[in-house]
N, C-alpha and C positions, 0 to 999 in steps of 0.2 A: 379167564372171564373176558371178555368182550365188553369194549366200553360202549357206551351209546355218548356219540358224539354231542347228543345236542342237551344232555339233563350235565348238571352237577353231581347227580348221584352216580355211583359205581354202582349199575347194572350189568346182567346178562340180556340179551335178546330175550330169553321165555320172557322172564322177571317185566322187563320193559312192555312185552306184546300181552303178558297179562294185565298188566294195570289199562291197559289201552284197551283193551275186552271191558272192563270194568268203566272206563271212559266211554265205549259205545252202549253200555248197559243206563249209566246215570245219563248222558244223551237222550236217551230210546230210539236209537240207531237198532233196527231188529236185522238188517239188511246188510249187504256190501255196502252200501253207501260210506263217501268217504267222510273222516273226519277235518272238518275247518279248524282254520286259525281263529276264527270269531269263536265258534265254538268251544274249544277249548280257554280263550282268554275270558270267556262267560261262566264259564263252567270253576273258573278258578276263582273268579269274583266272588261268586256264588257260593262256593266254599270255603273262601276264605274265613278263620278264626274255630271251624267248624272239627271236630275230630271225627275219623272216618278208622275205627281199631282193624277192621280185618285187610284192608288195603295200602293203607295209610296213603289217602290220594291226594289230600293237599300238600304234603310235604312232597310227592310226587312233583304236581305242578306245578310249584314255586321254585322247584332246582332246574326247570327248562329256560334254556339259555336262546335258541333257535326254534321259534314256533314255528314259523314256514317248513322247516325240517323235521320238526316233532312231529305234524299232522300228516307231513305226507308218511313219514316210518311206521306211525300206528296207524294208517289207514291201510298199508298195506303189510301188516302184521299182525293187527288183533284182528281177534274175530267176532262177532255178533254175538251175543248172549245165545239168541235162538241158533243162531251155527254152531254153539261150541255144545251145547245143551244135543243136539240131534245126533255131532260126533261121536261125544261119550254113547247114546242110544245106541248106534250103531255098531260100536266099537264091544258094548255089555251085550249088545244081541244079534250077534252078526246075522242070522237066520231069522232074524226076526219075530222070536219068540218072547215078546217083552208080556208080562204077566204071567208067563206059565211055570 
């Protein structure tokens, strides 16, 4: 497993670049656009005391030790909800047969 440098937590890269799709979703990042350090240290406020069962995103963001370094790894590792959403489409109907 591959550590990510900059959380407390023992992740993998997926593991890490999913919660960070999840981070551009609760954003409304629909886009490449990257993810801030404001942003995330808002986003953590925000959640704080809060339970989040299918992600667990604030225990996520409180184990981040280097936000400078957080933002830029998940900016350029997750993916946008609408990106990852089109993927799968593509991926379920390569031919583009979606409804048939």
């Amino acid at each position: 497993m591959e550590d990510i440098s900059w959380s407390k937590l023992k992740l993998n890269k997926h593991e890490a670049a999913a919660k960070g799709t999840h981070i551009k979703y609760k954003l409304g990042i629909k886009d490449g656009s990257p993810i801030t350090v404001e942003q995330i240290k808002r986003l953590k406020q925000d959640l704080n005391g809060l339970t989040d069962p299918d992600y667990n995103l604030p225990e996520f963001l409180e184990s981040i030790t280097d936000f400078d370094e957080a933002a830029s790894w998940l900016s350029s590792n997750a993916y946008s909800r609408s990106a990852a959403f089109n993927l799968l489409g593509i991926l379920k109907y390569p031919k583009g047969m979606k409804g048939f």
